[in-house]
N, C-alpha and C positions, 0 to 999 in steps of 0.2 A: 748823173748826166745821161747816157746813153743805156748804162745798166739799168736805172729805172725803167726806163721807155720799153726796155728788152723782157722785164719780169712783167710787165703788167699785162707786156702783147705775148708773154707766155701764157698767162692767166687767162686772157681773155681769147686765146686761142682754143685752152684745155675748155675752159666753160660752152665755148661754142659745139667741141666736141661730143660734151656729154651730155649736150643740149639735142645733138643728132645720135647721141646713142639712145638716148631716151624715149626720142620721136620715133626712132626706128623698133623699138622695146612693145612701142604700144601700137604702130600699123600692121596693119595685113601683111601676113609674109609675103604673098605675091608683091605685094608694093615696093616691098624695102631685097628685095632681093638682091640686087647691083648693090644695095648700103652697105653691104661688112666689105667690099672688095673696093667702092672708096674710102671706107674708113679705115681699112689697111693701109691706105695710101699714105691718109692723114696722118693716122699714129705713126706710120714712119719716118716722114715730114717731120713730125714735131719730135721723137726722138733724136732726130740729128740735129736740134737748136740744144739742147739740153746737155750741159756736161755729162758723161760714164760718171756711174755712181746710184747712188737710191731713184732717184728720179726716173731718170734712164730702167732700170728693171722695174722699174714702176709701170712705165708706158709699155716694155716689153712684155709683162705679164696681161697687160691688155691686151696684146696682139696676140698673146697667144691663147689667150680666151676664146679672141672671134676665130685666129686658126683652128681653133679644135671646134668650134662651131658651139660654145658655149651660151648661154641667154643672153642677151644684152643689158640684163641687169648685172650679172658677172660683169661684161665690160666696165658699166657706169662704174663699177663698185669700183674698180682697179684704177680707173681715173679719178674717180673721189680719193681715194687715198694718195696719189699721187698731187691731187691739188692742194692736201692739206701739208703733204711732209712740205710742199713749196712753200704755202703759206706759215707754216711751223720753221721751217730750215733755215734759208737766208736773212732772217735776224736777230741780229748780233748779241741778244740778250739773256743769254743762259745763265749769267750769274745772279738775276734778278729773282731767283727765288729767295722768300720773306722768311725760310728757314734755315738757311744757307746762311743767308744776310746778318738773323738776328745773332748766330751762335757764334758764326766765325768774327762779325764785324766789330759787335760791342763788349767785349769782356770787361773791360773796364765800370760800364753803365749798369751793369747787371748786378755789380757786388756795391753794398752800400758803405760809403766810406766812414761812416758814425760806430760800424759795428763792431771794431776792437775800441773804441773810446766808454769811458763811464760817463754819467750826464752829472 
């Protein structure tokens, strides 16, 4: 319902961000100058939508990138990885690994039931 609505306008919030960290990566520094002190804004905007946790240090480590006056490709990077733990994190499917699945699920299937019998 509502959670969907809320992860994808996370998403498309981050994407937007990294989309002005980028632009800001490859203008004139004259240009973009006022950029890191909105974009401080931003990241801190969008840390307070996000549960404390991975995420949350994820966006903080972006802010403190552009606090320390790091490249803006530092930044991108710090929110690329924050867009994937989102994309990786919230679903539900960690036990769908096929090596997990195969050893634990089928022990039965695995051993052939003809093989204590003589033919």
């Amino acid at each position: 319902m509502g959670g969907v609505k809320s992860q994808s306008e996370f998403v498309d919030r981050l994407n937007m961000l990294i989309g002005r960290v980028e632009a800001w990566s490859y203008g004139d520094s004259d240009a973009g100058a006022g950029m890191p002190v909105e974009l401080a804004k931003d990241l801190k905007r969008l840390a307070s939508k996000v549960p404390a946790g991975t995420l949350r240090e994820g966006i903080r480590r972006a802010q403190d990138a552009l606090d320390d006056g790091l490249s803006a490709e530092t930044v991108a990077a710090a929110l690329y990885r924050v867009r994937a733990e989102w994309l990786n994190g919230p679903q539900p499917s960690p036990p769908r690994s096929p090596s997990g699945a195969s050893v634990r699920g089928s022990p039965k299937r695995g051993r052939s039931p003809n093989r204590g019998r003589s033919p």
